[in-house]
C-alpha positions as CSV (number, residue, x, y, z in Angstrom):
1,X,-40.6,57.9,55.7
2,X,-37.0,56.9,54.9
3,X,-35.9,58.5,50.8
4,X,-33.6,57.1,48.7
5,X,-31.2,59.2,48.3
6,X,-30.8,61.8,44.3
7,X,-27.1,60.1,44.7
8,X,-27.8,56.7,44.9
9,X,-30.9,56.8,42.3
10,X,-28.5,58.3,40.0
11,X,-26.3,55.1,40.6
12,X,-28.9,52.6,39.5
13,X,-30.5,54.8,36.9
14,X,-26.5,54.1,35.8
15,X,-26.6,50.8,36.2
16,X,-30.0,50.0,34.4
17,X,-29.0,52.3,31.8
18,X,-25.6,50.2,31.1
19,X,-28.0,47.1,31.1
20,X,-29.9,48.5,28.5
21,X,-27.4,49.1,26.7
22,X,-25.5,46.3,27.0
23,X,-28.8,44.1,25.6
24,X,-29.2,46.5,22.8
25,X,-25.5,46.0,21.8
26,X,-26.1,42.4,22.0
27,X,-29.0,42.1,19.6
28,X,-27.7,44.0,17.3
29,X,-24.6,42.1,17.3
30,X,-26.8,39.2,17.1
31,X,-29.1,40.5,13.9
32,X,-25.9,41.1,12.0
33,X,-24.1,38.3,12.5
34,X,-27.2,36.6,11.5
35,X,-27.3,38.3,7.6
36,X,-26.1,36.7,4.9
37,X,-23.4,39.4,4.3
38,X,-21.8,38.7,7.7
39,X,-21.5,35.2,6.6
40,X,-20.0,36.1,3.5
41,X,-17.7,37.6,5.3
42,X,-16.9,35.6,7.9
43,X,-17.9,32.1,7.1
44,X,-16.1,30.3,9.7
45,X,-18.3,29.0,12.4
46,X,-17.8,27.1,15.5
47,X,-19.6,25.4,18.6
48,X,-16.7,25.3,21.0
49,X,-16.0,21.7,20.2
50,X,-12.5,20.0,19.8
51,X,-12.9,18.1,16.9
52,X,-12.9,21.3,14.2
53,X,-13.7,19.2,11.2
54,X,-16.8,18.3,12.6
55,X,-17.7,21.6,12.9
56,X,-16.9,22.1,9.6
57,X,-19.4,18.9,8.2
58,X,-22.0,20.6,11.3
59,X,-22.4,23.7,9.2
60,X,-21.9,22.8,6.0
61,X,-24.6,20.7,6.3
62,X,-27.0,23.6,7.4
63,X,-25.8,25.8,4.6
64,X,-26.8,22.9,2.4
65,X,-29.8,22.2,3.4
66,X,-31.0,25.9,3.4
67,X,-29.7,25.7,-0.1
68,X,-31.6,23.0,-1.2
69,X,-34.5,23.3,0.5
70,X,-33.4,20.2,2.4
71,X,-31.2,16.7,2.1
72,X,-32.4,13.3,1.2
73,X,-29.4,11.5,2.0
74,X,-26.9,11.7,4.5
75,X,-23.1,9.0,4.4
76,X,-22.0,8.8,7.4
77,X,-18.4,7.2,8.8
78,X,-15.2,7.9,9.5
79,X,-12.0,10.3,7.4
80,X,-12.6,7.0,5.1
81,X,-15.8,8.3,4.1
82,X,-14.8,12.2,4.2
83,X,-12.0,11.6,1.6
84,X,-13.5,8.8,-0.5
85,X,-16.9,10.0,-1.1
86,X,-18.4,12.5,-3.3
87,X,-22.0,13.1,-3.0
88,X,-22.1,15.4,-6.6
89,X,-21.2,12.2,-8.3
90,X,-23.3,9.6,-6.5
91,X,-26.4,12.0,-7.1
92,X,-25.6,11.9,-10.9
93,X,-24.8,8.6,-11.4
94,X,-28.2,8.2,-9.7
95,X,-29.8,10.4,-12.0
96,X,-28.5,9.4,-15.3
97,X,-30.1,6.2,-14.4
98,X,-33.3,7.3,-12.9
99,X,-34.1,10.9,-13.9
100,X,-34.0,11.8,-10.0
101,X,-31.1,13.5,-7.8
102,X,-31.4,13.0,-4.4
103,X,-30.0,15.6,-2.2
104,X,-26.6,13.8,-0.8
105,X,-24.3,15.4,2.0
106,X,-21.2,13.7,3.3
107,X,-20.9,13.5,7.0
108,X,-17.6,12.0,7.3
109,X,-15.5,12.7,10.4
110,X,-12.1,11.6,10.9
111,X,-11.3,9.7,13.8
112,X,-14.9,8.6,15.2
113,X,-15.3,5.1,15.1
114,X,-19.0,4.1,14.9
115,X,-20.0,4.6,18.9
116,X,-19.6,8.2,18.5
117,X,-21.3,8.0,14.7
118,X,-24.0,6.5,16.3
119,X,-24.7,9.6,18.3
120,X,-24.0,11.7,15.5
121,X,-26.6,9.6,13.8
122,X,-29.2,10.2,15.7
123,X,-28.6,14.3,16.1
124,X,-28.6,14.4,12.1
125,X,-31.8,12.4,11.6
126,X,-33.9,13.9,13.8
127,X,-33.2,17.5,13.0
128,X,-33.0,16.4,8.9
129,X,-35.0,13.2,8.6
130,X,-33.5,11.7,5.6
131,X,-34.5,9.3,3.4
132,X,-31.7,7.4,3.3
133,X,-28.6,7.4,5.9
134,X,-25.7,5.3,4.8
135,X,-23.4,4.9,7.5
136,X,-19.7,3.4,6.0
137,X,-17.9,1.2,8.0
138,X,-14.8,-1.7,8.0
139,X,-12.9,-3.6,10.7
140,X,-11.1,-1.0,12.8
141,X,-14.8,0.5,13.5
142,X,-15.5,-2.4,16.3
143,X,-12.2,-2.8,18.1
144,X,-12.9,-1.7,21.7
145,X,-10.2,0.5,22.3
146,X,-9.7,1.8,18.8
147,X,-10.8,5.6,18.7
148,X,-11.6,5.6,22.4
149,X,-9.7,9.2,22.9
150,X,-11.8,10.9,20.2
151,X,-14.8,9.2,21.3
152,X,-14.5,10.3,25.2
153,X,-13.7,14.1,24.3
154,X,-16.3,14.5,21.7
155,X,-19.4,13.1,23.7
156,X,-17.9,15.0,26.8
157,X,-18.0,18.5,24.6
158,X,-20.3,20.6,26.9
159,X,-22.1,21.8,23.3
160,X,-22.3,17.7,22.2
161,X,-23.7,17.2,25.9
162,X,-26.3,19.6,25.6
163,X,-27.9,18.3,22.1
164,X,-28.2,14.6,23.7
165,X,-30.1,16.8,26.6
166,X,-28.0,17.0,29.4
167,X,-28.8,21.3,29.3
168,X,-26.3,23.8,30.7
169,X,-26.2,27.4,29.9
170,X,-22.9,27.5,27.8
171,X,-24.1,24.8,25.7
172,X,-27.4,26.8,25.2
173,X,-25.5,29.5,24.3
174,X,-23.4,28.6,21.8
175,X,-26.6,26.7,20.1
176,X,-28.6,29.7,20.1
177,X,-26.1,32.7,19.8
178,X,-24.6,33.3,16.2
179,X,-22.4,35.7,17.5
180,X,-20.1,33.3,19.9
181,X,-20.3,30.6,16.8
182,X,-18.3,33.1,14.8
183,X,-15.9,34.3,17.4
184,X,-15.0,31.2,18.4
185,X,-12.8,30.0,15.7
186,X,-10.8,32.6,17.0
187,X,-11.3,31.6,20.5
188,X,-7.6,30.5,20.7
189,X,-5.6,33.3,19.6
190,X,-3.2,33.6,22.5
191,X,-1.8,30.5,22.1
192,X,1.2,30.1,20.2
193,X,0.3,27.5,17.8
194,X,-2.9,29.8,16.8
195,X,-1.9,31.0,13.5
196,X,-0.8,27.3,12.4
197,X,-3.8,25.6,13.5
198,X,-6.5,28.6,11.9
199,X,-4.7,28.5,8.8
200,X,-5.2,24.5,8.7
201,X,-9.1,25.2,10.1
202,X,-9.3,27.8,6.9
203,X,-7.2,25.1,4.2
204,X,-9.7,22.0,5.2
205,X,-13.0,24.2,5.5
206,X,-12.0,25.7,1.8
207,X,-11.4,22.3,1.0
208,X,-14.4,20.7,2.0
209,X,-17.3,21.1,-0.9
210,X,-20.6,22.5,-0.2
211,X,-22.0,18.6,-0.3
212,X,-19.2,17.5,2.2
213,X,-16.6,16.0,0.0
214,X,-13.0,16.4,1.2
215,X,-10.6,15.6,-1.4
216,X,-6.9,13.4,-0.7
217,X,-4.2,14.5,-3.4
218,X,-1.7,11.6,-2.1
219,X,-1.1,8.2,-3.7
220,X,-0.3,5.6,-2.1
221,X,3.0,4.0,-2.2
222,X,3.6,-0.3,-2.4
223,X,-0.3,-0.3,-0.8
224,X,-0.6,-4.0,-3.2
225,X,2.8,-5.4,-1.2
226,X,1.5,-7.4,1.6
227,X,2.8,-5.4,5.2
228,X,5.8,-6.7,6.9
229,X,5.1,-7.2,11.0
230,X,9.0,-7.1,11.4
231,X,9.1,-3.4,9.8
232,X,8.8,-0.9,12.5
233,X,6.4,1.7,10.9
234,X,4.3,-1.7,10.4
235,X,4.4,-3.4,13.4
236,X,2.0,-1.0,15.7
237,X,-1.0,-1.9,13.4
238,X,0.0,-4.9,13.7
239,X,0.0,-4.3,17.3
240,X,-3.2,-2.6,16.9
241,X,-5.7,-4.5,15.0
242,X,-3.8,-8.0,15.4
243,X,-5.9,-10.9,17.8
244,X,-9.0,-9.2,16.4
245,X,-11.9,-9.3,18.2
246,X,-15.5,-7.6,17.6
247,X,-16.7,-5.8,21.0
248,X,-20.1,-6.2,21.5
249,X,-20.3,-2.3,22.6
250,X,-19.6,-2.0,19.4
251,X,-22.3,-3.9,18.0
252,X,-24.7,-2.4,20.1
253,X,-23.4,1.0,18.5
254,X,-24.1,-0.6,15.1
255,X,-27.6,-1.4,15.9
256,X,-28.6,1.9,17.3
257,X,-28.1,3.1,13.9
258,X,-30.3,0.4,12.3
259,X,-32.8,1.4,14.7
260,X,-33.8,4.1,12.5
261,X,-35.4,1.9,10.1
262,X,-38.2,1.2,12.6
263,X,-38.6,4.2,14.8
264,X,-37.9,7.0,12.6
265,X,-38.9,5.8,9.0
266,X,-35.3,6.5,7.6
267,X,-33.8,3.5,5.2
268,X,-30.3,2.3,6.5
269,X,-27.9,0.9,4.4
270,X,-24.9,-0.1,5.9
271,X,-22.0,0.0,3.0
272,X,-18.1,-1.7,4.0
273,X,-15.6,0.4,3.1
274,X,-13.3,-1.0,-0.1
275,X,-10.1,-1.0,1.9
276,X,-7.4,-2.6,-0.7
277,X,-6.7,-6.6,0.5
278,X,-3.4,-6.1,1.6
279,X,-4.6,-4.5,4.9
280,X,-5.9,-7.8,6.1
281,X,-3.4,-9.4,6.9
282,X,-3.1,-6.9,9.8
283,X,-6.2,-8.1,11.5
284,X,-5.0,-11.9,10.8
285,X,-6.3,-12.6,6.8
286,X,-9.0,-12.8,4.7
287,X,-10.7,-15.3,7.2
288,X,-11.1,-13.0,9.6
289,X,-12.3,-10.6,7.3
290,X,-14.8,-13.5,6.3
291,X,-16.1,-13.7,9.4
292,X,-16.3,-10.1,10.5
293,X,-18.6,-9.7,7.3
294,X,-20.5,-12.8,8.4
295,X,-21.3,-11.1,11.9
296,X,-22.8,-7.5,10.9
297,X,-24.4,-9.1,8.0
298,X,-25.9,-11.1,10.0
299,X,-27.1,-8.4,12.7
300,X,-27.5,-5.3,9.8
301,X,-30.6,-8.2,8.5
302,X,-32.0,-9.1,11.5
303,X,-32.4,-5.4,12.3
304,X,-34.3,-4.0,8.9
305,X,-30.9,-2.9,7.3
306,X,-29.2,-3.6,4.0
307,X,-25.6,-4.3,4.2
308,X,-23.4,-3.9,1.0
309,X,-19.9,-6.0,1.7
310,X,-16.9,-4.3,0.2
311,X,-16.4,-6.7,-2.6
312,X,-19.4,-4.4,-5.0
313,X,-17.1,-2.5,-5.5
314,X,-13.5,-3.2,-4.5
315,X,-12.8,-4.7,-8.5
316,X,-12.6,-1.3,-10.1
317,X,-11.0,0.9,-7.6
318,X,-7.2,1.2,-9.5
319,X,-4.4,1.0,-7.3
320,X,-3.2,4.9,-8.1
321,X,-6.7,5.7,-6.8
322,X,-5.8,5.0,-3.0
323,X,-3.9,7.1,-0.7
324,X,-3.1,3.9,1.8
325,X,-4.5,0.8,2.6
326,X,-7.7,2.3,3.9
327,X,-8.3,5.7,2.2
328,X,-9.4,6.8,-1.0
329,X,-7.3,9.6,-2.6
330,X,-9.2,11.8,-5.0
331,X,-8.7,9.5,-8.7
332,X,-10.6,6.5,-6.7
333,X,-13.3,8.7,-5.1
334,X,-14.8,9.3,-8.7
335,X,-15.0,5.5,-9.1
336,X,-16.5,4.6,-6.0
337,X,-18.8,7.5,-5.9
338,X,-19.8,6.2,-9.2
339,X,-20.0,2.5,-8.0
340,X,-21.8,3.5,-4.8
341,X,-24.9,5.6,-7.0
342,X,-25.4,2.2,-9.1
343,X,-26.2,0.4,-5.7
344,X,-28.6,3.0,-4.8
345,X,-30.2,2.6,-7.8
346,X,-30.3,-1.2,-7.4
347,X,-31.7,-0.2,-3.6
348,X,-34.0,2.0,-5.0
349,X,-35.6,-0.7,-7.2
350,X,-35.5,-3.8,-4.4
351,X,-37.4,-1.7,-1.8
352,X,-39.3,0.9,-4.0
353,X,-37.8,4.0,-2.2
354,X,-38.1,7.0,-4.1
355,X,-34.9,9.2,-2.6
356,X,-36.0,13.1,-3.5
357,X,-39.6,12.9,-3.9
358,X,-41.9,12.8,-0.6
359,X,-39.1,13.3,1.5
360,X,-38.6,17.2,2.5
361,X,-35.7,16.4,4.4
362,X,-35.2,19.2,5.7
363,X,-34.6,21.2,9.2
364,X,-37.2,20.1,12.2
């Protein structure tokens, strides 16, 4: 009968030893990153994605909901809606009028048109189930190639990937293990632009408020004088957004979010962002405008949606509140917020929703 050798048991007894060891060091790595004084201490979280700023709206949104025992409504869009929309003051204005305040989160994301949004849309209301999801929207959204960059990287992300199902391990990982979603803001620190690009991560995720709300301090300069396509700074949107044309990719993007209202008993309301006049003439004038609003209307009804067109609220936006032509800097936020909760009231009353009452809204 052939032994094992006292040498080479002493080897693995070594190697299971280390194994142990190494597990143990990982769960207790993994219970304390997990307490609420490790967050405390370091709040910054990340999945691995590209697109930091959504991981800043991914978590904040979890914080908020543990916070408040859930979230009845969810505003989703573009930077438009990061920097123009505060969910405190939509929730008041909503309750001064009703005696209710719905649970509001801002999920705007800079740079995602709506075919990346209406991924986004779907991860949020299946794991939240809101009342309500308001998704924000204007011209640029339905251009074919406008945003296609961000769109391709983002729903490439292996973590992104792995929530639409498409499983593999590092995806599974980062989802599950609180530990690599605080070391990896930090996964970049050999490269030479690290320190500039954390201490941006840190400004914007200080920034952003526990509902979502991402405030713009600029104001806008000669955003009421009509854009010259003979001035070089103006002539690439020009270039841009000029012959428009709605894709009908685009559309189908759109109607994947109103799908919601049938299969997964969530109220879409489809709001136009109050972009100030003067940035139609880019896409060709108000006609086109006209008829841009003609064509979602039309396909935001047929599919159980509500669509609110620009013009409820465009009147009392001043000038000084508006960063550019498209975003809201933070003296119009106030007065769209405000604006935006009066609607929801009005919604409220037309289709007998209540917003933070049999709704739990919260993690699933």
């Amino acid at each position: 009968m052939t032994q094992v050798s006292p040498h080479k048991k002493s080897i693995w007894s070594i190697i299971l030893l280390a194994v142990i060891f190494f597990l143990a060091l990982v769960a207790l790595m993994e219970l304390v990153a997990r307490t609420s004084w490790f967050g405390q201490v370091s709040p910054y979280r990340s999945v691995g994605n590209y697109h930091y700023q959504f991981e800043i709206k991914w978590f904040r949104l979890q914080d908020y909901v543990k916070q408040n025992g859930g979230v009845d409504i969810i505003v989703l869009g573009s930077s438009l809606v990061n920097t123009s929309i505060d969910p405190d003051i939509v929730s008041q204005t909503y309750h001064e009028q009703t005696g209710v305040s719905p649970r509001i989160f801002n999920f705007g994301v800079e740079g995602i048109t709506v075919a990346p949004n209406s991924v986004i849309a779907s991860l949020l209301v299946e794991r939240y189930h809101p009342a309500l999801l308001i998704y924000t929207t204007e011209m640029r959204d339905y251009i074919t190639g406008n945003g296609l960059d961000y769109e391709m990287r983002f729903l490439s992300d292996p973590w992104f990937r792995y929530q639409r199902g498409d499983f593999s391990l590092f995806g599974w990982l980062v989802d599950h293990s609180a530990v690599l979603q605080h070391y990896l803001p930090y996964r970049n620190w050999m490269r030479s632009d690290y320190s500039e690009t954390m201490a941006l991560y840190i400004k914007r995720y200080q920034d952003t408020s526990a509902s979502g709300y991402e405030p713009d301090s600029m104001i806008g300069v000669n955003v009421d004088v009509p854009p010259d396509p003979n001035d070089s700074e103006e002539a690439q949107y020009f270039n841009a957004y000029g012959n428009y044309q709605i894709a009908t990719s685009r559309l189908d993007n759109l109607k994947s979010i109103l799908d919601f209202n049938q299969n997964q008993g969530t109220t879409v309301l489809v709001v136009e962002m109050p972009v100030h006049q003067t940035f139609y003439a880019y896409v060709g004038g108000e006609e086109v405008h006209i008829q841009f609003q003609q064509t979602i209307s039309s396909l935001i009804a047929a599919n159980g949606g509500t669509f609110l067109p620009a013009e409820a609220c465009i009147n009392t936006i001043p000038l000084s509140g508006r960063s550019n032509r498209w975003h809201l800097n933070y003296l119009g936020t106030p007065v769209f917020s405000k604006c935006l909760g009066e609607q929801l009231v009005v919604l409220a009353d037309q289709q007998n929703i209540d917003f933070n009452s049999s709704n739990t809204g919260g993690s699933r």
